[in-house]
N, C-alpha and C positions, 0 to 999 in steps of 0.2 A: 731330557732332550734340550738340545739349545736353542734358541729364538734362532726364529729363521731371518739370515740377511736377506739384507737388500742396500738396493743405490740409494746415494742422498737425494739424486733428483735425475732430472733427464740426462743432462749434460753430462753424467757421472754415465749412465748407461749406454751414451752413442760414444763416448771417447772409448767405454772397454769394449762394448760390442767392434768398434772401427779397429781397435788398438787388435782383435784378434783375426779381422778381417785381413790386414794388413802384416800382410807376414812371406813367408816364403811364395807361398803361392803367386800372389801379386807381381814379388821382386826378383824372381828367380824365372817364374815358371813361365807368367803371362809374356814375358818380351821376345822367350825363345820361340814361343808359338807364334807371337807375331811374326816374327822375324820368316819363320817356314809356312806361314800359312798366310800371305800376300799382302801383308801390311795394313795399309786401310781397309781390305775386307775382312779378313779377323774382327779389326776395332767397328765396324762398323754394324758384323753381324753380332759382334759380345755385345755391343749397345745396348742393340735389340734384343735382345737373349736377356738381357741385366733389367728392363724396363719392364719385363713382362713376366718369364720364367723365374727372374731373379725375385722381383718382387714379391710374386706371388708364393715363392716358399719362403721365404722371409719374413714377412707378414703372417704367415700363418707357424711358423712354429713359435714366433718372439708369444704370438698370442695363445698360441697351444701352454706354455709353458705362465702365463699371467693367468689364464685362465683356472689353471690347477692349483699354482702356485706349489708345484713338483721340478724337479730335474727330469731330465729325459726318460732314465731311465726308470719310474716312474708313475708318470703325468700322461705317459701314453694308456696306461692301467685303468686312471681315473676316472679320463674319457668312454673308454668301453673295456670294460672285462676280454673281449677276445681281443684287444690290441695289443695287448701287452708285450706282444713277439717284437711290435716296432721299435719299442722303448729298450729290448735288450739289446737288438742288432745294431741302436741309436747309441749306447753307450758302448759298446763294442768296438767301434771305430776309434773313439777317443783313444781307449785304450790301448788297441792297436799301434795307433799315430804317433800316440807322445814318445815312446819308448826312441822310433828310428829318427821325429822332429826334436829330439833332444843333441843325437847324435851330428845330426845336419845341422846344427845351433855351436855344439863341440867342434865341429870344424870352422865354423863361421871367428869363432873364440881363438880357436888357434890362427886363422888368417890375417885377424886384427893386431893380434902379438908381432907377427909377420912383418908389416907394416909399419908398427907405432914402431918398432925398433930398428927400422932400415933396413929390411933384406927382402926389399921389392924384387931385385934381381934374382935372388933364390926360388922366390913365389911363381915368377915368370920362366923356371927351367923346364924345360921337358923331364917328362914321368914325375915332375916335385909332388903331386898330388896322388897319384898314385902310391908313390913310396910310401906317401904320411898314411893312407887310411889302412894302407894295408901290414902297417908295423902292428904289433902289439899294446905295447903299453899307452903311446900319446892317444890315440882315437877315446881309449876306454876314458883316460883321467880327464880329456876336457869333455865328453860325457858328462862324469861324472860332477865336474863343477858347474855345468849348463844345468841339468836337472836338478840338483841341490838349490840352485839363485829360482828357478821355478818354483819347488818348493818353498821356500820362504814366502814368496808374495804368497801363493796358495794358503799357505799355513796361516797370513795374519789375517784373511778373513777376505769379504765381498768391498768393503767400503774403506778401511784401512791400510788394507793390499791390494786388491785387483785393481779396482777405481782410483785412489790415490797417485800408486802407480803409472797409471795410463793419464792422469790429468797432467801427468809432468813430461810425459815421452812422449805425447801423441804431435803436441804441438813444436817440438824440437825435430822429431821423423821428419813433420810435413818442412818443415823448414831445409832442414836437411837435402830431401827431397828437391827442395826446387831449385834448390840453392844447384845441386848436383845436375839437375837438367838444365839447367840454364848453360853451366860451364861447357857439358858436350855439345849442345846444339849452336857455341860459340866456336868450339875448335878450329883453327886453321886449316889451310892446303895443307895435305899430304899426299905427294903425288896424285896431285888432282884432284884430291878430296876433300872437304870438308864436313864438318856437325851439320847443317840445311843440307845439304843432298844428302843425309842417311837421314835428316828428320823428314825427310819427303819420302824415302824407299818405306818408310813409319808408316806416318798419314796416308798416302794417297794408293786409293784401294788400286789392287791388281791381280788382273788374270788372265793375264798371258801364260796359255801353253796350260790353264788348267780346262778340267773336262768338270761335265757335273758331277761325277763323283768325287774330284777334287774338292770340291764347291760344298758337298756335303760333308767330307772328313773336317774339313775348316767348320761348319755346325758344329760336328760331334766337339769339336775339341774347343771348342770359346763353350759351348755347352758344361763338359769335364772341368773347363777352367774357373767356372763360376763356381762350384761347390768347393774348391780351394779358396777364392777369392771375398765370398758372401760369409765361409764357414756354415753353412745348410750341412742337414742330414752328418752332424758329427757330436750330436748332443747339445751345442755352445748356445745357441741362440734359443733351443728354451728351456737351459738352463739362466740362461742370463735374461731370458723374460718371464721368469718366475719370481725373478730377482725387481722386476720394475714395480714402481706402486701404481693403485687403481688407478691416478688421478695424473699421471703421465698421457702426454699424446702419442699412443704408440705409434698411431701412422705419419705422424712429422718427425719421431724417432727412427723410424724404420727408412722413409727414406732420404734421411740425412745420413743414415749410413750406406746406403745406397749411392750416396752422391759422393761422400769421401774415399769410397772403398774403387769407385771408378777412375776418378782423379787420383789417386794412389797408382794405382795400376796401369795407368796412361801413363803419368809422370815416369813409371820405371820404365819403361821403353824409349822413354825421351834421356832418359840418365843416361841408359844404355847402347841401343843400338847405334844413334849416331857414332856415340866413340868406338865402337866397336868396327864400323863401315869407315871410320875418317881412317883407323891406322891398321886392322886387317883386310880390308875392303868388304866386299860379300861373303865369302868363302868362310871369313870368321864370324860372319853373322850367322850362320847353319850349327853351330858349335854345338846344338842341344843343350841338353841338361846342364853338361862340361861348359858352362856359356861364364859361369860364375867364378868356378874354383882355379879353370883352365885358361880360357881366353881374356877376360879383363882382369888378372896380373901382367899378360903381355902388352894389353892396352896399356896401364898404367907405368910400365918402363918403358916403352914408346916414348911414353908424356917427359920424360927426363926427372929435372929436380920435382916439377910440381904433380907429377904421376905419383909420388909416394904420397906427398900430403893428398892429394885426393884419393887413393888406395885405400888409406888409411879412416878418411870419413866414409868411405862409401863403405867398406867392410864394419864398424864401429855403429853405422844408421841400419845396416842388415842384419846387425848382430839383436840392437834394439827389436828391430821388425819382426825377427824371430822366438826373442823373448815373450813381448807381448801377446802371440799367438800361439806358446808353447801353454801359458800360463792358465789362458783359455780352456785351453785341449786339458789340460791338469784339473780345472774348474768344474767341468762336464764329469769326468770320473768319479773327483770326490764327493762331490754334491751330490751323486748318485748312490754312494754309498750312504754319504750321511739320511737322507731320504726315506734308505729301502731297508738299512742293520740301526735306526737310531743311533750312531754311534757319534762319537766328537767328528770334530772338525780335524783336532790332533790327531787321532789317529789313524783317520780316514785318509788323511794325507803322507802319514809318515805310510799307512800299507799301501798305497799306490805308486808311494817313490819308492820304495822297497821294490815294487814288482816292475815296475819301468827300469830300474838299476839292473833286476838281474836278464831282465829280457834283450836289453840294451848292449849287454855284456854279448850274448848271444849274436846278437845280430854283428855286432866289431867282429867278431870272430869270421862271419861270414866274406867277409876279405882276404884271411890266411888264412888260419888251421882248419876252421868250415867251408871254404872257399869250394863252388862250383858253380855252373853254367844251365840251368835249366829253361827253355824255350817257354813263352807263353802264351796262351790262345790268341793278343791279341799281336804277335808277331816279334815282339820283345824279348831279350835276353838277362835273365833275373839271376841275382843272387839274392840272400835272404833279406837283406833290405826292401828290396825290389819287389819280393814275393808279400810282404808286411805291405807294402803302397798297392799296390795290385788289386790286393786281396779286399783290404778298406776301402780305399778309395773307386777301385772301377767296380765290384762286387756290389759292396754292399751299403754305399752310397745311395746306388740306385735305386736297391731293394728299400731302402727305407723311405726314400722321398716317394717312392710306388706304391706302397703302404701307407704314407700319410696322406696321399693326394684321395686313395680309397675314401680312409677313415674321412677325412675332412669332404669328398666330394660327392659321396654316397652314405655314410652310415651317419655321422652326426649332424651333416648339412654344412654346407660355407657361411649360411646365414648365421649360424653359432660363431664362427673367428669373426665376421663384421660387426657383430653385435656387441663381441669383445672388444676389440678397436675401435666404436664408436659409442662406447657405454657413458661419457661424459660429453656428449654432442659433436665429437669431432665429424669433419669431413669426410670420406671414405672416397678419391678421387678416380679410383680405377676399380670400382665394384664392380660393373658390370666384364672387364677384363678378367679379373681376379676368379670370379664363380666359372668364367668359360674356361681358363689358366687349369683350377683343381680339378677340375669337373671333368674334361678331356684332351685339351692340349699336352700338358704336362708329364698326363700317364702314359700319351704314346709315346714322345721326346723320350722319357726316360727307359719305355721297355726297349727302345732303339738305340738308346746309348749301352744300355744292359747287354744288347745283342752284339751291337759292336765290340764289345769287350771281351767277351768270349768269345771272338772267334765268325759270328755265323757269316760275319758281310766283313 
């Protein structure tokens, strides 16, 4: 069996834990829900949701998985014999994930190409996005070369690959990042618009014309958005705090990825929404999901000559943001193999790119020759993508973080993860938060977001 990795130091394990925090969900996802869910109330109730909710699974699974020194799937075992359901459905999601976030990485690939090569204008056609996903051959080959560059860091290891890696991207992203915010919340009049009045329609909360249940779907969904955002309940964080050593401060670890994964996530909505409000006004700030692939290539031919060089970085730091959180989600699977069959590193990697490849394939398909329309509990229109994110993400996300909050808040005690996290004299600054967080807050928040998911409310 092979010595188990680990990080060379702190610093090594808040750049990869950030490095997987910071990925689509962040850049893609958090800006459109701002954008529909009233700007500064979104950001003000994620805050709150990040400072409490967020902490509290955070801290407890980095420390779930130090404690065992197991991967997810696992470490939940070690803890109690009847937990062990946790640790399957906790690696489950991974697995789920990587297959359709390799694909959405493959697009990311193709858009940069897009750009670095001058056909901003083809980017910004009507159906151009469409056409691409739903041809054949391109979707599958940059797939295939997005999960292959995954595999490789995967493959050289914890310290060599994952950490190495991320000590070189993380600080280039943020750069990137601000570099990127700064230029849209500078943008000019356009027809009465600029970058400050769309970074104001951002910041400054609002709720005009919502009702309390509006008020509450905006919870469910900065709620939703932090398990994207944190990477909780998907295996990552304790497999990658199984990876920390004893004599790390796990809780000035934890929330320093806490504080970068916020500032990441703000910063995209400042990239974002201003450009998006200075040159389609509001109307293209509702774009959805379509906010990425559709609406800012029309921003960026709006911008003229200097829309493609900014095209070009913003798709090329996404493409980054993606990798580093695909590599994660790859980390949690293998890890979990290597754990549970003692098996290599090598191999454990090559069978999971192996199974992500052909599942992957499956899903491209789901745009043409698989292609259909199936309705979901929680009001949504899915194709097999769609049914793969659904399925992980609003299912069985929940289930697991409802399951750990059990184990951790009733059968082992919370006083086991604090004791973890303060086993070298650290501080523990929100204990008294944290044991009310496991203990009850958390599990109703989640059977509630469970419920919403399905359908009941």
């Amino acid at each position: 069996m092979e010595k188990r990795n680990s990080f060379s130091g702190t610093l090594g394990f808040i750049l990869a834990a950030a490095g997987s925090a910071v990925g689509l969900g962040n850049i893609w996802r958090f800006p459109y829900l701002a954008a529909k869910d009233g700007g500064g109330l979104f950001l003000v109730i994620y805050l709150v949701l990040a400072l409490t909710f967020g902490f509290t699974m955070l801290i407890a699974e980095v420390a779930i998985g130090r404690m065992t020194k197991q991967s997810c799937l696992t470490a939940y075992t070690k803890l109690n014999k009847k937990a062990g359901w946790i640790g399957v459905f906790d690696c489950i999601v991974p697995f789920m994930i990587l297959p359709y976030y390799c694909i959405i990485g493959g697009w990311l690939l193709k858009y940069c190409i897009i750009f670095l090569t001058g056909q901003c204008e083809a980017a910004a056609a009507d159906g151009y996005f469409g056409s691409f996903i739903s041809g054949y051959a391109q979707p599958i080959i940059f797939d295939v070369i997005f999960l292959l560059a995954t595999a490789v860091i995967v493959y050289l290891g914890v310290e060599k690959g994952i950490e190495a890696f991320s000590k070189v991207l993380m600080p280039i992203l943020l750069t990137a990042v601000i570099g990127i915010a700064l230029f849209s919340v500078c943008l000019k009049d356009v027809d009465g618009r600029n970058g400050l009045d769309g970074l104001k329609i951002y910041i400054v909360p609002s709720v005009e014309g919502m009702k309390a249940k509006d008020i509450f779907i905006v919870v469910l969904d900065a709620m939703g958005q932090l398990f994207y955002s944190i990477s909780v309940a998907m295996g990552i964080m304790v497999t990658y705090g199984s990876y920390l050593k004893d004599d790390n401060n796990l809780v000035k670890a934890v929330n320093r990825i806490e504080v970068f994964d916020t500032l990441v996530a703000f910063l995209a909505g400042v990239m974002i929404i201003p450009a998006v409000y200075v040159f389609l006004g509001k109307d293209g700030m509702t774009a959805g999901p379509g906010l990425m692939f559709i609406a800012l290539p029309k921003v960026f031919l709006a911008m003229g000559k200097t829309g493609a060089f900014v095209g070009a970085a913003f798709f090329v730091m996404v493409l980054f943001a993606a990798l580093t959180s695909s590599v994660s989600i790859m980390e949690a699977v293998v890890a979990s193999l290597i754990d549970r069959f003692k098996i290599s590193r090598a191999k454990a990697a090559v069978t999971e790119t192996a199974a992500a490849l052909v599942i992957g394939i499956f899903i491209c398909l789901g745009y043409n020759a698989l292609y259909f329309e199936l309705p979901l509990p929680n009001g949504s229109t899915a194709q097999i993508l769609d049914i793969f994110d659904y399925i992980s993400n609003n299912i069985l996300m929940p289930i697991v973080e409802i399951g750990t909050c059990i184990l951790i808040g009733w059968v082992i005690s919370p006083e086991a993860i604090i004791k973890e996290a303060t086993k070298n004299g650290e501080k523990f600054g929100r204990k008294a938060l944290f044991v009310l967080m496991i203990k009850y807050i958390a599990p109703v928040m989640l059977v509630t977001l469970l419920l919403g998911a399905l359908g009941v409310f």
